[in-house]
N, C-alpha and C positions, 0 to 999 in steps of 0.2 A: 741408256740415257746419256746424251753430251754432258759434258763438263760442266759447260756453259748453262745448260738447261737443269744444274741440280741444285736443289735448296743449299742456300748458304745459311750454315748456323757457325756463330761464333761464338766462344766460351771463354768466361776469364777465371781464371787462376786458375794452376797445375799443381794441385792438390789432390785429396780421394775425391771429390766429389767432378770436378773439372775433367779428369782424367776417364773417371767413369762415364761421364758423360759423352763428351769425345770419342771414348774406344766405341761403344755401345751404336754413335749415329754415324762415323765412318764406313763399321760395319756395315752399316743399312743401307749405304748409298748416298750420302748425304755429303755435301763438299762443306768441310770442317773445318774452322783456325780455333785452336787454341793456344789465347795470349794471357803471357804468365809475365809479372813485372821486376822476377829476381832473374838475376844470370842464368840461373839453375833452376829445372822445375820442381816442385815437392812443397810449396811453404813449410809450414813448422816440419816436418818430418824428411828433407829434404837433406844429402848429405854432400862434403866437398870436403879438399883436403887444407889444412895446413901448407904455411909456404915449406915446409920442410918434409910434407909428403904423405902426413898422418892422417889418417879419417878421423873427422868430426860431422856434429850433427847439432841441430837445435833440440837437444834432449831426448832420451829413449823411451821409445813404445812399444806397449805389450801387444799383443795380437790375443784375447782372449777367446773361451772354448764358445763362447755364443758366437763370435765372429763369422756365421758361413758364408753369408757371401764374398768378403774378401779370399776366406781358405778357395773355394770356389774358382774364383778367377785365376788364384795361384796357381792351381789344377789346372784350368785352362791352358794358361800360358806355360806350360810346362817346366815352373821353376821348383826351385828345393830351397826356399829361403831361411826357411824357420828351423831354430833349435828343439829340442827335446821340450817337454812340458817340464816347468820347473817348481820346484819347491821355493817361499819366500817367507822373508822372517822381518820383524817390525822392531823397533828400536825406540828410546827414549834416553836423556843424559843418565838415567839409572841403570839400563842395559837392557840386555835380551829382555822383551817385553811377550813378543806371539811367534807361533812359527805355524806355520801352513802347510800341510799335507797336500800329494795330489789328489783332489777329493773324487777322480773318479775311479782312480784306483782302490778305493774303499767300498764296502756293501753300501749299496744307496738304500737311503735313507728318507723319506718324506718329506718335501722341503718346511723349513727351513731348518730340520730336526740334523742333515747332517753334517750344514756348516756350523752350528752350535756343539756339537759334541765330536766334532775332529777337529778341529780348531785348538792347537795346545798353546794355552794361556799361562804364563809364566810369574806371574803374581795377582790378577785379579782374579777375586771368589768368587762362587761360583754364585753367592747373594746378587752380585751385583751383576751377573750375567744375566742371572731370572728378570729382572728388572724391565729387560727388554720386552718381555713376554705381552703387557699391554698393547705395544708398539706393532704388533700383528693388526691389529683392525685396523691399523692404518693404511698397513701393507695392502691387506685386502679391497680399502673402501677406494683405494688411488688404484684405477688401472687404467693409467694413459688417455684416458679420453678427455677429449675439449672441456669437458664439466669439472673434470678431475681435476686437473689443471688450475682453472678460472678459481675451485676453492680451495686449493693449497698452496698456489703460488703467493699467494698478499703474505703469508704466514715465515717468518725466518725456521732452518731447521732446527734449532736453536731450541727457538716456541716448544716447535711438534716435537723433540725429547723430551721436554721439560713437560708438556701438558700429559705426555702419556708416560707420566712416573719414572723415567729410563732414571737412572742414578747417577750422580757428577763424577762416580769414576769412571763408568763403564762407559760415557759419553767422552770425558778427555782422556780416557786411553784408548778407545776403540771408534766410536763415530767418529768424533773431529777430527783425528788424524784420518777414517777413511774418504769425510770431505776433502781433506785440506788435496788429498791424492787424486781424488775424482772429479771433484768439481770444482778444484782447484783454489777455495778460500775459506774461512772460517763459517763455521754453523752460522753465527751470527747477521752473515753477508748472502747464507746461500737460499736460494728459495728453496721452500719443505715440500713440493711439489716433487722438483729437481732431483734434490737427495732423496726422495721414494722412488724415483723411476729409475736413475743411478746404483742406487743397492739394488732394487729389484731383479735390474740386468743381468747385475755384475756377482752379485752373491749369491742372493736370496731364493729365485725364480727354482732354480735346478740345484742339485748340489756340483756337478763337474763346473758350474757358470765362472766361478772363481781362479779355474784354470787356466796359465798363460804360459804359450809362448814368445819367443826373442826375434828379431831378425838375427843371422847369423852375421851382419855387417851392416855398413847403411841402410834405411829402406829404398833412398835415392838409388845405391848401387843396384842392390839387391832384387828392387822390383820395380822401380820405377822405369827404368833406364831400360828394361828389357821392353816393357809394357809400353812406351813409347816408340821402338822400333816395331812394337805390333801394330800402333796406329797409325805411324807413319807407311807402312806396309800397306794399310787399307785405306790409306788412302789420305788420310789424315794431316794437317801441319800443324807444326807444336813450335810457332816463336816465341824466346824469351827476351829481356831488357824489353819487354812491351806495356808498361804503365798505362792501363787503362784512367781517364782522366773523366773522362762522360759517355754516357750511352744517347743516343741521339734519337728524339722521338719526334715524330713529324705532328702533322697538326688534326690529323687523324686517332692520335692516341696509342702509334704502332711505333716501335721500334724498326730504326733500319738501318742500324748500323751502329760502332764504335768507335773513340778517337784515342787516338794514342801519339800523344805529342801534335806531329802536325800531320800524323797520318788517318783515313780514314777506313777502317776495315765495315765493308758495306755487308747486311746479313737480313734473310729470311724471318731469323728468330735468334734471339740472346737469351744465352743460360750462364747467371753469374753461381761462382764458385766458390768466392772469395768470401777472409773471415767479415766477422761484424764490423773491426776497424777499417777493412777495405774497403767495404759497400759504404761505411760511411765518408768518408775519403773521395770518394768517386760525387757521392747524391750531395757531397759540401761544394762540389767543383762543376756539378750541371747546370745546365740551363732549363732541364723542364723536367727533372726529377723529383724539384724543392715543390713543385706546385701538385703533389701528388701528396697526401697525408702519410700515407702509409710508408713512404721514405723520409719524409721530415721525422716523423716520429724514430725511427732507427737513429736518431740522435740521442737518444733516451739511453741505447744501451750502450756497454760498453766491453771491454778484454780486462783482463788480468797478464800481468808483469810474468814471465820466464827468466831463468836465470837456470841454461845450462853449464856444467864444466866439465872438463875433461882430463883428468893429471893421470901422469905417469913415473911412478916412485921407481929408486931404485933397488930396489929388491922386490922379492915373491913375501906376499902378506898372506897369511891365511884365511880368506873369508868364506866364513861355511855357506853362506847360500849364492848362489850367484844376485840375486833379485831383494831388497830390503828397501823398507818404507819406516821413516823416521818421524818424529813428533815430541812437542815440548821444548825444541831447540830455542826457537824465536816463536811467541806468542801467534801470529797469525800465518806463520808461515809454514808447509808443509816438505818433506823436501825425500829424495829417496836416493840411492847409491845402487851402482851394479857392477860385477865381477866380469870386465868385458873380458879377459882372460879365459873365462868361460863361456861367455857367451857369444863374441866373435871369432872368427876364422882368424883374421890375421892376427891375431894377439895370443893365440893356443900356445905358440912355441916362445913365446915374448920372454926373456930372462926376467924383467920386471914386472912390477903391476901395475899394472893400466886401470883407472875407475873413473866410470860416469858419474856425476852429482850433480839432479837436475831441482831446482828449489824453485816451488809454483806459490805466486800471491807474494813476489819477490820484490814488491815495492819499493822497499828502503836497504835490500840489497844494491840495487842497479847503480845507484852513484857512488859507490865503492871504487877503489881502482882495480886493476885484475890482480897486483900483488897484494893489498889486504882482500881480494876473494878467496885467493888460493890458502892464503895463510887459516881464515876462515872454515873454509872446507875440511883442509887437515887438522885441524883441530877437533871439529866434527867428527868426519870418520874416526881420529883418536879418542872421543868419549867413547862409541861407538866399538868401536877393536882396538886397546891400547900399542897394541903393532905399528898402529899409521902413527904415531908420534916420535918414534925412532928414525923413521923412513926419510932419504931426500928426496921433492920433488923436484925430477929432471924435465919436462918439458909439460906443460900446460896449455890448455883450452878456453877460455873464458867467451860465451855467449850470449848477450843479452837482448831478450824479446819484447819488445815494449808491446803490451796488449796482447798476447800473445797467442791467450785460447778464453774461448768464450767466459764470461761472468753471467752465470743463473742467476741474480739475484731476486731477493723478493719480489713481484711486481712486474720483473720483466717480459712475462710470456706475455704480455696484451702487447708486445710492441715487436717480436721476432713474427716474421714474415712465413708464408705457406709457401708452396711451392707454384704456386699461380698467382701472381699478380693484378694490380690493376691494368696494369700495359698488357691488353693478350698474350704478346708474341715474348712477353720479358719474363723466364723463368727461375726461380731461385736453389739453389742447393749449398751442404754444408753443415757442417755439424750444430749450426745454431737454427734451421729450420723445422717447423712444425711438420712432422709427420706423425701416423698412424703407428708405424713400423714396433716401433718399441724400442730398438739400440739405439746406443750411444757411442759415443768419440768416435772413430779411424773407422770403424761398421756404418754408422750413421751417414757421415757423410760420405761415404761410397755407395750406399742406398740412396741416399736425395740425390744424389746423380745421376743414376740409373732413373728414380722418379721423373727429373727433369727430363730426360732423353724421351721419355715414355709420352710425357708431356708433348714435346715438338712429333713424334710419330703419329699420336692421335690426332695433331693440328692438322698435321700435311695428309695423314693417309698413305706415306710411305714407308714401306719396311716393318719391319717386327717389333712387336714389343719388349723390353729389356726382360727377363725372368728374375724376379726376386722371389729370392728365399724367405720364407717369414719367420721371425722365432718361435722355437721351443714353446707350445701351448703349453697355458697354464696346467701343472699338477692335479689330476683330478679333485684331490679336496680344495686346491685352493680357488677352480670355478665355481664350485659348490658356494663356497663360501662368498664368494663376489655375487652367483646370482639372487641369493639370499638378501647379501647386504640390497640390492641393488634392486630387488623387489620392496623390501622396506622404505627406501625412501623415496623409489618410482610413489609409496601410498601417500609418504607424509607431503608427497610435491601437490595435496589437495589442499594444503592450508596453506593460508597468507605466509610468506617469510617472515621472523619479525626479529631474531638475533642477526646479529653479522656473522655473514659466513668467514 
């Protein structure tokens, strides 16, 4: 097929979901732009240096043991990015709180039986552990579908502790800090939907789900940067400084094309990639996006505040785990540390220590200056390791993301987008859209991408479809138990509704 004669698809943001999409219809034959609006491509997980030469990032991410299809691609593209599976330990201004085993290194156990009992908890009892044991039918009755969804999302997580008995310590020592980490704000602010499908993934589902590991340096460097020489190879263009401004839909109801400043990138089909703040940014600045409900309403939602850092002391501290997660510092805010000495390459032979501090739902951090963050921080990590109090910080990092990563809130899912629009040819991807799939974060949106590609291949009838990997099927008793629940209220769906769901 000429050049000239192959479907133009164009994709905005270089991100997982952008990126995937991109590699996925290059492959196929497909004549591709992807336009990303930072210097650099990657949004939040995207890395550059310091004017003095140091890698930084907008804060570190785990690659967890559900992740396959990214492990997947890594394979593919024949890289060795990731560190060893790691052990991680959780903190509070009182100290060592939880420390975390690798759980698949243990005899497995029934879920959810063996992250409860390898899980070594450092002062909550074991009363208030059992607590949680009601909070299984919840487990069971939420499983991902549209229904599931529509009746737990009106609900704060908050609510759904509180209504199924969980106890006030085992919630602010163990839930809310693992909200404040995952979905990134207080129970009070997150949808009960969210945090079901969120634990589920990440904990609950298997006992290994819990296990993560690191990039061994940027993920910019490390995978990104090879992964775009793969697309540009097939064929692919990846420009960046290209702010998409408007998608351009004719009077047909078809997309056919993009603007970017005063240029116009002309296309078959658009696949956005971009976060909630973007798409909203973009449908606040069109001219025939506002007249579509379904993007006026993406006004509704909104991001949460990041606040990554990055210091380096002068001396070797001792922190026993590479990976910790903190809570109780500041009332709504979550925030976690990591021993890049351990977990990056270039920092192994470092005479000092290096640490990450990335603080999510960092509101009323952000108008701080970078010298009270830093002072901030080390104070922190010295509740935390009284070592970092002694230490001088020699050079610093200060990051801050305005909106950063998605906000679940109560209510929100009637207003996040599927992956087929009302504009045929305009398809959505991204860790905030509605899919089947089941994952979440860096997994998710590299699946909605793939989705979307799959999407434009079914349209045109050109080329293969993306292969997605599905998660880890339910545990046999915990199907059991869903089609049980799920035949129960298939009965009681014969009588009028008359409570609020």
């Amino acid at each position: 097929m000429a050049m000239s004669d192959k479907k133009k698809i164009v994709v905005i943001g270089a991100g997982w979901a952008g990126l995937g999409a991109t590699h996925h219809l290059a492959q196929q034959g497909y004549d591709v732009t992807l336009l990303e609006a930072a210097p650099y491509p990657g949004g939040l997980v995207a890395g550059w240096k310091t004017p003095g030469g140091r890698s930084v990032e907008g804060g570190i991410h785990g690659f967890w043991y559900p992740y396959c299809n990214i492990f997947s691609l890594v394979k593919q593209l024949n890289l060795d990015p990731f560190t060893r599976f790691t052990r991680s330990s959780q903190y509070s201004p009182a100290g060592l709180e939880v420390e975390s085993p690798i759980f698949q290194d243990r005899p497995r156990l029934p879920s959810p039986l063996g992250t409860f009992i390898y899980t070594r908890f450092q002062r909550l009892p074991l009363s208030d552990r059992l607590s949680a044991l009601p909070l299984l039918y919840a487990v069971v009755d939420f499983d991902n579908s549209d229904e599931a969804w529509q009746r737990y999302d009106k609900v704060t997580a908050r609510e759904l502790f509180k209504q199924f008995g969980v106890s006030a310590r085992l919630y602010q020592e163990s839930f809310e800090p693992m909200l404040l980490v995952g979905l990134f704000a207080p129970g009070e602010q997150c949808s009960a939907a969210a945090a079901l499908g969120m634990l589920y993934y990440f904990i609950l589902a298997h006992q290994p789900d819990f296990d993560v590991v690191w990039c061994r340096g940027t993920v910019g460097d490390k995978i990104f940067k090879p992964w775009i020489d793969r697309i540009e190879k097939a064929g692919g263009k990846v420009l960046t400084n290209q702010r998409v401004s408007d998608i351009v839909i004719d009077d047909r109801g078809q997309a056919t094309g993009v603007i970017c400043g005063e240029e116009f990138f002309a296309a078959d089909a658009v696949i956005s990639g971009v976060s909630v703040s973007g798409i909203k940014k973009i449908v606040a600045s069109s001219s025939k996006l506002n007249s579509y409900a379904q993007f006026r309403n993406l006004a509704n939602l909104k991001g949460i505040d990041v606040l990554a850092t990055r210091l380096w002391f002068d001396r070797k501290i001792n922190i026993p785990l590479p990976s910790n997660a903190c809570f109780g510092f500041d009332p709504t805010t979550g925030w976690t540390f990591f021993d890049l000495n351990d977990l990056h390459d270039e920092y192994q032979n470092e005479p000092n220590t290096v640490v990450e501090a990335d603080f999510y739902h960092a509101n009323q951090l952000l108008p701080m200056s970078d010298a009270q963050i830093i002072a901030k921080v080390q104070q922190d990590l010295a509740t935390c390791l009284p070592a970092f109090a002694e230490a001088q910080v020699i050079d610093s990092s200060v990051i801050r993301v305005k909106e950063g990563v998605t906000h679940f809130f109560p209510g929100s899912y009637q207003n996040l987008l599927q992956a087929q629009t009302d504009i045929p040819n305009l398809f959505m991807s991204g860790d905030w859209i509605v899919t089947q799939h089941g994952s979440w974060s860096q997994e998710k949106a590299y699946v909605t991408g793939l989705e979307a590609a799959n999407l434009v291949v079914k349209r045109f009838g050109i080329g293969a479809e993306a292969k997605i990997i599905p998660i880890e099927p339910d545990e046999p008793h915990i199907q059991f138990a869903r089609s049980v629940n799920k035949a129960m209220r298939d009965l009681t769906k014969v009588f009028p509704g008359y409570w609020l769901p």
